[in-house]
N, C-alpha and C positions, 0 to 999 in steps of 0.2 A: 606616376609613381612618386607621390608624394613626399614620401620619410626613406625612399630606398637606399639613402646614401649613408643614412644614422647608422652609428653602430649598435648594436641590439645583442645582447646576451653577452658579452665581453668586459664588464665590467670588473671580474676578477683579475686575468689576463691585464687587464692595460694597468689595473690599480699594480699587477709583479712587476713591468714593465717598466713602470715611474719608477719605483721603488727602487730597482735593479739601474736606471740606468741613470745613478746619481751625476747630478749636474757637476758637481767636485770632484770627480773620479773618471779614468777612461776606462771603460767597461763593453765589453762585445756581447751581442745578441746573435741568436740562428735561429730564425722566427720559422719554421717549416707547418704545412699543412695539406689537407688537399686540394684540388683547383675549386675555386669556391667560397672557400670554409668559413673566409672572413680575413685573412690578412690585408689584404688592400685598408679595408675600411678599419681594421685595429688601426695600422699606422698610420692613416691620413689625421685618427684621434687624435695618438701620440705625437704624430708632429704638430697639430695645431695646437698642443698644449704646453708642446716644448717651446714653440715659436714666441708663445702670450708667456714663458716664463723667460724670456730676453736671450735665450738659444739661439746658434744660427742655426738654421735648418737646414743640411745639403742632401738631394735624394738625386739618385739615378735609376736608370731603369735600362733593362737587359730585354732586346726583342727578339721575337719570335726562335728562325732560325738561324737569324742575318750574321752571326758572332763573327765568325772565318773570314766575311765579305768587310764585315765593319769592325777593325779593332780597337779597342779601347773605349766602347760606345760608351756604357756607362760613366768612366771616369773622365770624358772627353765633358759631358752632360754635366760634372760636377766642375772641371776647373773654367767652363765655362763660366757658370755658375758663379764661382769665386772671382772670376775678374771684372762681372759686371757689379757684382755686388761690394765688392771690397776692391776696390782698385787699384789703393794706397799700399795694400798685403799682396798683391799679388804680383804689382809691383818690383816690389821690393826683393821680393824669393824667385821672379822668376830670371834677375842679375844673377844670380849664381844657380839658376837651374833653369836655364834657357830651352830647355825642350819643353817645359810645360807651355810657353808663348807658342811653340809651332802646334801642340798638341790643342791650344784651345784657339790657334786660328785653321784647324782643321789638318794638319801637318801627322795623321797618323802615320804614313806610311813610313814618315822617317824616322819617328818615336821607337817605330816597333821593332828598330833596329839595336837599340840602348836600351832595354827593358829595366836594367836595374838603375839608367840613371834617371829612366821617368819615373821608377818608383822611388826614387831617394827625394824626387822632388816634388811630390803629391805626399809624402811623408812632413819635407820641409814645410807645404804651403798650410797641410790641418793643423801642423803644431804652432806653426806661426799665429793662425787664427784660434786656435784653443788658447792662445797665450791672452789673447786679446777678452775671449768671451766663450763659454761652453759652447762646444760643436756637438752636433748628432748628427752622423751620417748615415743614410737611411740607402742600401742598395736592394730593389723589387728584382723577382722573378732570377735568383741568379742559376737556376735550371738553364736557362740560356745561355749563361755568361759565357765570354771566348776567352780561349787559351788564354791570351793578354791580360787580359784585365785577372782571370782568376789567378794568375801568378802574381800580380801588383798584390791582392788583397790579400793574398795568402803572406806576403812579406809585410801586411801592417799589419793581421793580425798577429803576426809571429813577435815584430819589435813592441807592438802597442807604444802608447803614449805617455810621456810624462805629463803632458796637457790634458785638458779635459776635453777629449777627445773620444766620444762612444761611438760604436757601428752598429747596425740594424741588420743582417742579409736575410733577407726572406727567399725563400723557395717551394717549388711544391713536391713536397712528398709524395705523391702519386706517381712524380715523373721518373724516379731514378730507377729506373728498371739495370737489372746487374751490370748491363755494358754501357749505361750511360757515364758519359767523363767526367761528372760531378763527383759522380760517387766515391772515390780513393779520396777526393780534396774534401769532402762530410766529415767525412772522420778523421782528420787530421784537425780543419779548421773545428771539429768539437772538443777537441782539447784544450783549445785555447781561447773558446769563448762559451757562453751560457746557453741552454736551450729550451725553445719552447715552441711546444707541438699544440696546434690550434683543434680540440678534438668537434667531436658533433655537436650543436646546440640544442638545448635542453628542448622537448616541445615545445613549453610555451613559450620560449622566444620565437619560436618559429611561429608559434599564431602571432605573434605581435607582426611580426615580418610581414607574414600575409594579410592584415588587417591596416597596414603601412601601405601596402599598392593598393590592395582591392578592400573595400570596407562592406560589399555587398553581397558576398559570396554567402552560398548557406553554410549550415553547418557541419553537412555530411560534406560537401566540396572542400570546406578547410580541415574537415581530419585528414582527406584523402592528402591532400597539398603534405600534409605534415606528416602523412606517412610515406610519402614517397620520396619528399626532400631529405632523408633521414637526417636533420642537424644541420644539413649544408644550405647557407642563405642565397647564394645565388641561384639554387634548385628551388629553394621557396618562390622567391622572386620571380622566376622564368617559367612555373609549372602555378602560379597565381594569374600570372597574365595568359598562360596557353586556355588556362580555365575557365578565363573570360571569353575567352575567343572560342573556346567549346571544340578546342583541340587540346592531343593527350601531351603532346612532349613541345614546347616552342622552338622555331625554326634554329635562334642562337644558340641555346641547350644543346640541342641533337648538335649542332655541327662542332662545341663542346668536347662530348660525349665521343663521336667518332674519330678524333685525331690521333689516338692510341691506339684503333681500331690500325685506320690507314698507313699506320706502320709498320704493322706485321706481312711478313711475306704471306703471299696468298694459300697455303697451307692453312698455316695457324689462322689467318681471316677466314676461311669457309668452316673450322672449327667453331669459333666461335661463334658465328653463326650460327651453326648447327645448334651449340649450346644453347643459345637465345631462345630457340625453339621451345625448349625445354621448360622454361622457365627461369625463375634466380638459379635453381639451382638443381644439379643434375647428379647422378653417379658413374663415377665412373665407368662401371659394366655395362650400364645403360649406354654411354656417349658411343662406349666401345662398338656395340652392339647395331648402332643407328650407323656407325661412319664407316666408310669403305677404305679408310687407310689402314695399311699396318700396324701392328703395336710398337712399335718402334717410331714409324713414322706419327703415330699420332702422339706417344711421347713427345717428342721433339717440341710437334705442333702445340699441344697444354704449356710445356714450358716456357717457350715464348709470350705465350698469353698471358702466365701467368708471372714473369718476368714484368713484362709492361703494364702489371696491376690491372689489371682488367680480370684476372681469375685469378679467385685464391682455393688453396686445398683446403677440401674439409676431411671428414674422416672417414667417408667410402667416395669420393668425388671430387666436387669443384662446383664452387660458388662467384659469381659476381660479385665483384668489389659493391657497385652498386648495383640495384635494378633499372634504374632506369639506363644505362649501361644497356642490359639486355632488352627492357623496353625499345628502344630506339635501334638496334640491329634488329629485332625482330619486323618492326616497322619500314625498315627501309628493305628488306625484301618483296619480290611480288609475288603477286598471290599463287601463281602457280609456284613456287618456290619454296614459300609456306607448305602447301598443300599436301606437295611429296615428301617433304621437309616431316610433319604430320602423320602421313601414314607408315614411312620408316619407324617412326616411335611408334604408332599404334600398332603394326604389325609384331615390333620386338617385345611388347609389353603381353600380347594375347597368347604368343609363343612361348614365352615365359615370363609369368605373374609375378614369381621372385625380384622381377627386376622394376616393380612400383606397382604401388596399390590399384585397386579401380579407379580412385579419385584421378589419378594421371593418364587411366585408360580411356575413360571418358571426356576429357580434355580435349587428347588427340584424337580418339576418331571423330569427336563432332567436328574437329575443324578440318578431317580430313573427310568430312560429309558422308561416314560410316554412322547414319543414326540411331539403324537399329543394335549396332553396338554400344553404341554412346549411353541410349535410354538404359539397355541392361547394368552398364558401367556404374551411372551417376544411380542407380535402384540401389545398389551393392553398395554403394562409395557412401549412398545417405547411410543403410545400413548400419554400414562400420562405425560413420562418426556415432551416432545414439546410443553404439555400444560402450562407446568409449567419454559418452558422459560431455560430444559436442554438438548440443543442440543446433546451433547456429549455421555447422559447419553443415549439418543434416540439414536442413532448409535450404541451405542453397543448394545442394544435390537434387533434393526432391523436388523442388522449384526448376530447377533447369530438365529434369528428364519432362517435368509439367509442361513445359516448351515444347519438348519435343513428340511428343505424345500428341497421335491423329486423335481428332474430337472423340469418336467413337472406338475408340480403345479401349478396350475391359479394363484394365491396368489405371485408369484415370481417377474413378471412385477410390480402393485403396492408394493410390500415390496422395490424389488430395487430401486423404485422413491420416497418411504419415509428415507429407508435408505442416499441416496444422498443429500437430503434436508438436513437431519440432519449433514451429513459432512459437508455440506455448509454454515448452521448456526451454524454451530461449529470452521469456521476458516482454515476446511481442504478441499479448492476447490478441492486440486487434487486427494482428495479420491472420493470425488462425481461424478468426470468429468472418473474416474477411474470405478467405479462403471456402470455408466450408459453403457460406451464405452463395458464395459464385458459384460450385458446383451444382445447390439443390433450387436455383432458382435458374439455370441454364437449359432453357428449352430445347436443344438438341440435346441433351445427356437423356440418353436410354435408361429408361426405368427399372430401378432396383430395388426393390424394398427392404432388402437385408442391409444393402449400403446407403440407401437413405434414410434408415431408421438410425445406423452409427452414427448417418453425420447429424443427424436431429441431437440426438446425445449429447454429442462431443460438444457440439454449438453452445448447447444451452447453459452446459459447465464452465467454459468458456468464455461466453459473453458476460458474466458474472462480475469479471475481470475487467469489463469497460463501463466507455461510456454510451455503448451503441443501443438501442431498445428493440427485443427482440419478443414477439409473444409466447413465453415460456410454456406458458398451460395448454394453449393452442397448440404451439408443435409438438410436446411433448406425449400429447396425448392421440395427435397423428401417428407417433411415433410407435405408440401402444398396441393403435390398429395396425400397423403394418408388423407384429411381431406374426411368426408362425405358432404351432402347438408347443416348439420346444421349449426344453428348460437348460437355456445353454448361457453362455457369458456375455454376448448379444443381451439376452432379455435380459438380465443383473445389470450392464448398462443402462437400458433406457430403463428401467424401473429406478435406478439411481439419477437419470437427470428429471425421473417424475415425482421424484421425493425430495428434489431440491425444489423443485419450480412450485410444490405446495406450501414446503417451509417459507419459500419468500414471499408468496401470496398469502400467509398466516393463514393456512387452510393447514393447522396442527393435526388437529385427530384423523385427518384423509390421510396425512404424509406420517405419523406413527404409526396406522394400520398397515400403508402400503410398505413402509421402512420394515415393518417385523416380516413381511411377504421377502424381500429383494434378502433380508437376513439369512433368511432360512435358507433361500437360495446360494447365497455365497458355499454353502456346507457341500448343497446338493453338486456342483459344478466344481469345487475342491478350488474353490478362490479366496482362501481367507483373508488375503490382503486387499481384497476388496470391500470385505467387512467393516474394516479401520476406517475407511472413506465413509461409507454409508452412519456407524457411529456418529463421525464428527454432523456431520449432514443433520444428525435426527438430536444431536447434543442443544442445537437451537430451538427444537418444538419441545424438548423435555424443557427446556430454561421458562418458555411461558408463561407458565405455573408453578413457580421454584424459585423460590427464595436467594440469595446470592450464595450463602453457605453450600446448599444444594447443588447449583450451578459448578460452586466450584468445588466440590468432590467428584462430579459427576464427572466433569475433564480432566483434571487429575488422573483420577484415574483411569481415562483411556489414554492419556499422555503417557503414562506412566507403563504403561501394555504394550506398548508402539514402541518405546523408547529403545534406540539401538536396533531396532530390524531397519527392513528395505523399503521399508510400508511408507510410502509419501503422504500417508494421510496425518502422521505424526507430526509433519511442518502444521499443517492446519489445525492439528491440534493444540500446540506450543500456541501459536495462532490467536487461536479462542482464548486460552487460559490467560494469554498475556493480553487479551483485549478488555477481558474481562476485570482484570485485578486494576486497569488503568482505568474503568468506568470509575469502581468504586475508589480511586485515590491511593492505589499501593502500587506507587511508583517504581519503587524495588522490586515487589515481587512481579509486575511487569516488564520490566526490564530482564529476569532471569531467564522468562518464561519465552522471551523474543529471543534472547540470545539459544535457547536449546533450541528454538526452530531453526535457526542459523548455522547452528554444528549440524544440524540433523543435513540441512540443505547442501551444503559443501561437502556431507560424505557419500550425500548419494548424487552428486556431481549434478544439483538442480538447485542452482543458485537463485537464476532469474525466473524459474518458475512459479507458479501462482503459490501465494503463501509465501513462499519466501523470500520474495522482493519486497513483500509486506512486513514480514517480520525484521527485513533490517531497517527498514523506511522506519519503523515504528521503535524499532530498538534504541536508531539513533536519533530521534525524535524526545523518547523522553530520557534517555542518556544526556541531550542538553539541556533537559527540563530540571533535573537532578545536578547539572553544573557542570556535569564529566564531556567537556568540548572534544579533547582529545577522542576519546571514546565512542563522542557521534559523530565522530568525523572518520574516525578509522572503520564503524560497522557500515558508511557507505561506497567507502574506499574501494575504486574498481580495479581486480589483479586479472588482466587477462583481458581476452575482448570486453568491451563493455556492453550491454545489451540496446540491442533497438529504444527509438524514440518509441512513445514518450517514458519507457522507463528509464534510461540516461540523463532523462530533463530531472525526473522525481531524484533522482541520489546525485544530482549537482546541488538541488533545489536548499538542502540541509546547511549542507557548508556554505551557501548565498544566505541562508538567513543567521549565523553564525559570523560571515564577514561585517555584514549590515550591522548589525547589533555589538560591534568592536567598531563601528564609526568606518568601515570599508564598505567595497563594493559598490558598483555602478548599474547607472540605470540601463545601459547595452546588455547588462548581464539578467537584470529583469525581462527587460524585451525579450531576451533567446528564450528563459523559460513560459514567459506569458503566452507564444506562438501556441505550447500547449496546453494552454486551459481547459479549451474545447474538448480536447481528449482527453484528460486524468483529471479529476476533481479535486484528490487528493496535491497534483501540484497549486491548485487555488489554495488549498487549506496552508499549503506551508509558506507558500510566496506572499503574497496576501501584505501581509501584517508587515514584514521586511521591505515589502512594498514603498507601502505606505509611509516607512519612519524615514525610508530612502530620499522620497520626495520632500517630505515635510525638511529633514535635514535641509535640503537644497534651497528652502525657502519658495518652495512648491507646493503650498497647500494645496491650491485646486486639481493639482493630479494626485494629489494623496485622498480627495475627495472621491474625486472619478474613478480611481485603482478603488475604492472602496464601496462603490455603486458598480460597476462593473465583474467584481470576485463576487458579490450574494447573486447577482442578476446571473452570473454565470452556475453558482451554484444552483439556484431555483430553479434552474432550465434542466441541468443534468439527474438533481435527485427531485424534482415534480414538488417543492416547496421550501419553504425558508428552514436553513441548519442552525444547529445552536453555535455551529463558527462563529455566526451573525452578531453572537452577544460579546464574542472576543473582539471581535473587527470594530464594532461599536464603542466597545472602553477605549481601544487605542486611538480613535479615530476622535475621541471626547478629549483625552489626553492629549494629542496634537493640536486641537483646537485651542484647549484653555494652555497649553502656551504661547501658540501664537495670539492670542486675545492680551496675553502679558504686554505686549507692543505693538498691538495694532492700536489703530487710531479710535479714539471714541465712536468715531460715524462706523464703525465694524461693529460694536458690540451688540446689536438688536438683534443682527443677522449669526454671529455666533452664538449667541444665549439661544436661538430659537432653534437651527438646527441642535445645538446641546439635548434641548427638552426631546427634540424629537427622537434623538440617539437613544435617550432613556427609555422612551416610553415603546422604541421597539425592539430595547433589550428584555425588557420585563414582560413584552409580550410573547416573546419568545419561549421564555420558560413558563407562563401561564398556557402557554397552547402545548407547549409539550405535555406539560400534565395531564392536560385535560384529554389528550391523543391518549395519555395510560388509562384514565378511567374509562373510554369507552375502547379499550382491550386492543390499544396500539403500541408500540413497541418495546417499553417498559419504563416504568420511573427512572433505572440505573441510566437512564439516558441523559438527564437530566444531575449528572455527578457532580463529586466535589470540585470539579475545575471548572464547569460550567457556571455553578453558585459561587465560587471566588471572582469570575469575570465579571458577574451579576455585580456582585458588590462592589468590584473595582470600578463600573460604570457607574452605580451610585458618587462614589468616590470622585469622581471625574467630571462628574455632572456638576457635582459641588464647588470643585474647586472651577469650574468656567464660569461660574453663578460670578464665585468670588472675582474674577477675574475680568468680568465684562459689568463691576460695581454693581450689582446688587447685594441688596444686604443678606447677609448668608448666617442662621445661628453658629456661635463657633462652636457648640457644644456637640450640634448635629455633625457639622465638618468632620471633628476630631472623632467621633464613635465612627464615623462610615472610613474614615482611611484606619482607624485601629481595625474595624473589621473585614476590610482587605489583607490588612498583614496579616491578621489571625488566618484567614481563608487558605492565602496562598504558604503559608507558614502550616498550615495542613497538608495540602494540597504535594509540596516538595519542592514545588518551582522558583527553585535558586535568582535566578534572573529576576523577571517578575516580584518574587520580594523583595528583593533589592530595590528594585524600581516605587513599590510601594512605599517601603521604609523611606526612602530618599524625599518621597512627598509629603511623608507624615511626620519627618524634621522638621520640612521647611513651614507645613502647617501650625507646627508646634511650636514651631521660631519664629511667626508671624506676632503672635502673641504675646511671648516673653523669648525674647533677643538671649538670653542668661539660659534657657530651660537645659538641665542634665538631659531630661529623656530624648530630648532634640538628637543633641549633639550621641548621643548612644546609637540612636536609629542610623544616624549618618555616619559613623563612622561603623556600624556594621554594612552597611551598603556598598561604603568606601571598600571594605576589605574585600568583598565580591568581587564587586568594580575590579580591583588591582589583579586577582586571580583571574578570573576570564578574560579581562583586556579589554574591560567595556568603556572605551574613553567618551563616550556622550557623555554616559551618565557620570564619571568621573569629573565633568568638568560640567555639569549640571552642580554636583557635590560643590565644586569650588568655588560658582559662585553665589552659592545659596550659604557661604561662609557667614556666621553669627556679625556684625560688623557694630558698632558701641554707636550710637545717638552722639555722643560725644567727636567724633569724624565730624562733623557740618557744628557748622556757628549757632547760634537761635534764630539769627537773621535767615539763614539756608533752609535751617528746616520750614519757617514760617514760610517760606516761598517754596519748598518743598512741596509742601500740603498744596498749596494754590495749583502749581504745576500740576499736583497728582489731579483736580477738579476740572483740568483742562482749559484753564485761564490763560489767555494769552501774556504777553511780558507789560503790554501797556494796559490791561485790565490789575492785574498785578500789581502796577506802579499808580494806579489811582488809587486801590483799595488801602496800601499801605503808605500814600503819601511818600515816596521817590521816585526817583526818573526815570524812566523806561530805560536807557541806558546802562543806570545801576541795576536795574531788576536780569538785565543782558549776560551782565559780567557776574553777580549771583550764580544764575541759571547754568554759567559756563562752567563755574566752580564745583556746583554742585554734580553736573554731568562725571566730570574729572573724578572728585574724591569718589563717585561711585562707580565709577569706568562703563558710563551708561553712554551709548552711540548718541539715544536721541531722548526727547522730554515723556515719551511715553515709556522706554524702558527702565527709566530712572524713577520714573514710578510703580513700575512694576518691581522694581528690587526695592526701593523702600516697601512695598508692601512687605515681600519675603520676610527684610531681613527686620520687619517689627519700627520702622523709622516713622511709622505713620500711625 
């Protein structure tokens, strides 16, 4: 446990704490929280920083239940304290307060006989030493404190100090349950001192927590940790190492957890119990209804419980303070105890349903081993959640009755096509497509051709969504054959996954013919909302042949038809429209077009379903493209559960290329999302590039090399050939190169100028073979858009500037049109960032030339102004020091040895050619580094070039 001892999320807190407990002032604290939360570790801060600011530090500690047996323990602990430490002060005060000498040679029993003269002289001895130097007396855990000692402290806090003299009392607020003896002295001593309640820590203190013990844990095992810790670090800590160990609760935890348990008279302990059962959390009627005590008596029994914070009232019931609270009573039962425990609930839930859903009926009888209950329970319980718009919650219903379900159960074929649904409007196509694939390739599942013509269907639609390869035309058309004569909503499905699977295999006029058949059908069967699907479907074979004006009337107006009904095929249609306006370069109206998918999706409670995990992936995709961070960061923002990997990887993915590009972010945080490459392509498309600048930052080129050999190789695997991503990945990857060529050594530049050429020539191939895919009737020129020919050109751009960069002679006339026609591009195009990035290069191109140029200094400071508004500090401090700087800064002597330096001349080739000493050429060489704040002799010629010195 590495860092368990650091404090973690408290930096607010301890910054009140300083503040409040001024060195020059005696000031009182009542640190309270719950067992756990973080006060040990607040004040071990505070006092190591009171200590290092020349404070004396005095702490006590109050144990367990010893108080009665041991009095004065705490203060016994401090005046000992004070007489090893200060010998000369304690001394001296304890001639006229002779009970502290018996008190700190162990003399309690006679102390506790004069309570007010030992507290006159624990008063005398901290003002004696406050007089001397700032005290901070620090008392832990005063839940415990005994009679004694709480009446000493209650008498300083009541006189306080004319010395600088502060107290600390920490306690846990969990503990004071109403008849504890603290409780009347809380509220007394909160009147005469400050307070401060230690609440729950934010999540992600608590992943830092968990990534402080264990750095190996996945990432579904550290949400669990951080949902079950809620805020409390010792729960982080103790439920991170149980995690390792591949147990739910750690043995220290539990024994924790159960002390307020072990308090309760056995009453109120079988109660709670009982509750445990339950869950967090139970209702009343229900508790009523399970337990064999009276209403009176089980009154009694809640109160108690709920007295010693272990249950608090809700508003038909009662809840655990925490769960893991009820975790660990439920655990420490045995199984038969459980069992009947179990079917008391399950019985009172089936006798009356008012008293909890299925979802709780189905709980208890499976675990009371009623399964043919259970199965009907979790049927009903998936049911409810779909109706209620919880996909997620439906999956795991229909997934567990899928457990429980004999192989050969008729029930198995529909459960698995409700369960897939429910992954698929949950975000997780590749469980659905995973699902269905296990049903129709299970050689014991009994032959159906009604249900496996659905799951053919559902599959194909489905797998759409990944990256899995399925043969669409082949099963589809399986699918066909197994229809009957009818003309029912069955055939309108698979006629619908056989009119996608032609559109994607560009067999247009099979899938327009078949699309007007499945049309006509939707009237016949009264499914109009099926229609809207099939549209979007056959909107792609009308685009083949149709112009982009065409294109976009065409979706519009079914956009436009859809809009505000129930019809999900309206996301898909927003969808298209907005893919479509981003091909050709109208950033805005793609952005409008993503965000109506997105209203559409949130009101028909299908956020993470297909289409619309797209439409926000892409919303906030060109929302940062357009400069609005805010905005791409709030449309991937998750409220509520968040959806299955890897759609959680793709809407982290956003804001990781957003942190990277403000000079943030780390490469642990690449690594979580690279785990899914394999599975989403679209996270290669976003991660990629943030990648790459992540590394190269680091002074990592070769893994910004490999991240950029690695995302095409992965791409080419998933989509069966090289993407025009290839020609973005390429400029930037040109662009990382020709700066690091800025200060790399000569003996590099063969080998950077050579892969350069090569970056080039398989940018430019890229967009020639796409072309050439349109003329012989593949996918369309619009593919080949305005962002992919700004990239194009930015790679020229780039190529150029590494030509210049690795000394060859480069025209400047060529240089200066191919970065103007970058900015022009992306200055079309709307990519805020990116023209910043260009502009910034085509100052400095400009200032290479003439150090004086206006257009320079205009390009950079529009860059600058970007820079400042998004937060992009690379490039701001690229800006800075590409600053204009005057020939006049260096001697004649400097710069003529400038020039040498830049030729790669050593200091004694140098001193031959100009006749002095190597020596002098030394102390030149150092000067020159300095006035140009260059580290070493290659970067110092790299910025003279910049800045025109050469």
């Amino acid at each position: 446990m590495p860092a368990a001892s650091a404090i973690v999320g408290r930096d607010d807190e301890l910054a009140w704490l300083q503040q409040s407990l001024d060195p020059e002032a005696a000031i009182s604290v009542l640190l309270s929280g719950d067992a756990g939360i973080g006060k040990t570790r607040l004040l071990r801060e505070l006092t190591a920083r009171a200590g290092a600011q020349g404070r004396l530090v005095l702490i006590g500690h109050c144990l367990g239940q010893g108080g009665q047996e041991l009095p004065y323990l705490p203060v016994t602990e401090i005046v000992t304290r004070v007489q090893r430490a200060a010998p000369e002060v304690f001394a001296e005060v304890a001639e006229t307060h002779p009970r502290l000498a018996e008190l700190a040679a162990g003399g309690g029993a006679d102390t506790a006989t004069e309570p007010a003269r030992l507290a006159e002289g624990v008063h005398a001895l901290l003002g004696r030493l406050g007089h001397r130097k700032p005290v901070l007396l620090v008392i832990e855990d005063v839940h415990w404190i005994d009679d004694s000692s709480r009446d000493l402290f209650t008498l300083l806090l009541t006189r306080g100090f004319a010395e600088p003299v502060s107290m600390v009392l920490s306690y846990r607020s969990d503990d004071l349950h109403p008849g504890h003896p603290l409780g009347r002295t809380i509220a007394h001593w909160s009147r005469l001192a400050q307070r401060l309640d230690l609440g729950p820590l934010p999540a992600a203190e608590v992943r830092r927590i968990v990534g402080s013990v264990r750095g190996d844990l996945a990432e579904d095992e550290v949400a669990a940790v951080i949902e079950r810790a809620e805020g409390n670090a010792f729960f982080a800590e103790e439920l991170t190492m149980a995690a390792g160990l591949g147990e739910p609760v750690g043995a220290d935890l539990a024994r924790v957890l159960r002390v307020r348990v072990d308090q309760l008279e056995p009453r109120a302990r079988e109660v709670v119990r009982l509750a445990a059962v339950a869950g967090r959390q139970v209702s009343h009627d229900l508790l009523a209804a399970v337990s064999d005590l009276a209403d009176d008596e089980l009154d009694e029994a809640l109160r108690a419980a709920v007295s010693h914070h272990l249950l608090e009232t809700t508003a038909d019931g009662y809840s655990f303070r925490h769960a893991l609270i009820a975790e660990t009573e439920y655990a420490d039962q045995l199984p038969g105890e459980r069992r009947r425990a179990h079917r008391r609930y399950a019985d009172a839930l089936r006798t009356d349903p008012g008293l909890g859903g299925a979802a709780a009926l189905a709980r208890h009888a499976a675990a009371a081993g009623d399964l043919a209950t259970a199965i009907t329970a979790n049927l009903e319980a998936g049911e409810d959640a779909m109706r209620l718009g919880a996909p997620q919650e439906g999956l795991r219903r229909f997934e567990r009755a899928l457990g429980l379900l004999a192989a050969d159960d008729e029930r198995r074929d529909w459960t698995t096509l409700r369960a897939a649904t429910a992954a698929s409007q949950s975000g997780d196509p590749n469980r659905a497509v995973q699902l269905r694939r296990e049903r129709l390739e299970d050689p014991t599942a009994p032959f159906d051709p009604v249900h496996r013509a659905h799951l053919i269907a559902d599959l194909v639609m489905d797998a759409r969504a990944t990256e899995q390869e399925i043969d669409a035309l082949g099963l589809t058309e399986e699918a066909v054959g197994l229809l009957g004569p009818e003309r029912d909503q069955l055939r309108l499905w698979v006629l619908r996954s056989r009119v996608q699977a032609l559109v994607d295999a560009r067999r247009y006029a099979e899938a327009l013919q078949l699309g007007e058949e499945a049309l006509a059908l939707t009237d016949e069967v009264g499914l109009p909302r099926e229609a809207g699907e099939l549209r979007a479907i056959l909107a792609r074979a009308y685009e083949a042949g149709a112009d982009v004006a065409e294109q976009r009337a065409r979706l519009t107006e079914l956009a436009a038809e859809l809009d505000g009904t129930d019809q999900p095929a309206q996301i898909r249609a927003w969808h298209q429209l907005g893919s479509l306006e981003q091909r050709v370069g109208d950033l805005a109206a793609a952005l409008r077009h993503f965000d109506a998918g997105i209203r559409a999706a949130h009101r028909m409670r299908r956020v993470w379903a297909p289409w619309a995990l797209d439409c926000a992936l892409l919303g906030a995709l060109v929302a940062a493209q357009l400069g609005d961070w805010p905005g791409a960061r709030h449309r991937v923002a998750v409220i509520g559960d968040p959806p299955p990997q890897p759609a959680r990887a793709l809407l982290e993915a956003v804001p990781f290329g957003l942190r990277v590009a403000a000079g943030e972010g780390t490469p642990a945080e690449l690594s979580r999302l690279r785990q899914w490459w394999s599975a989403e392509s679209l996270l290669v498309v976003l991660t990629a590039q943030p990648g790459m600048e992540l590394f190269a930052r680091e002074g990592r080129l070769d893994a910004a090399e490999n991240l950029y050999t690695d995302a095409l190789d992965t791409l080419n695997r998933l989509w069966g050939g090289h993407s025009l991503v290839g020609i973005r990945l390429s400029a930037v990857l040109l662009g990382l190169l020709a700066d690091a060529a800025a200060t790399a050594p000569s003996g590099e530049w063969d080998r950077l100028r050579r892969r350069g050429q090569q970056l080039r020539r398989f940018g430019e191939t890229l967009v020639t073979g796409s072309e050439a895919s349109f003329e012989r009737g593949g996918a369309g020129r619009d593919l080949v858009g305005p962002e992919a020919r700004a990239w194009l050109l930015r790679t020229r751009a780039e190529a150029l500037r590494l030509e210049l960069a690795t000394g060859a002679d480069i025209d400047a006339e060529e240089l200066d049109a191919a970065w103007a026609a970058a900015c022009a591009a992306f200055d079309r195009d709307g990519e805020v960032l990116e023209l910043a990035r260009c502009r910034a290069r085509y100052a400095e191109v400009l200032r290479a030339r003439d150090p004086g140029s206006t257009a320079a200094r205009e390009l950079a400071e529009q860059a600058r102004v970007v820079a400042e508004r998004l937060g992009v500090r690379p490039l701001l401090a690229q800006l800075a020091a590409d600053r204009p700087a005057s020939a006049d800064v260096l001697t004649p002597r400097e710069r003529e040895i400038l020039a040498l330096v830049a030729q790669g001349r050593s200091n004694g080739e140098i001193g031959k050619q100009l006749f002095i000493a190597t020596k002098t050429v030394s102390v030149h060489v150092s000067n020159v580094l300095a006035k140009l704040g260059a580290a070493n002799r290659q970067e110092a010629a790299a910025i003279a070039r910049r800045r025109g010195l050469l």
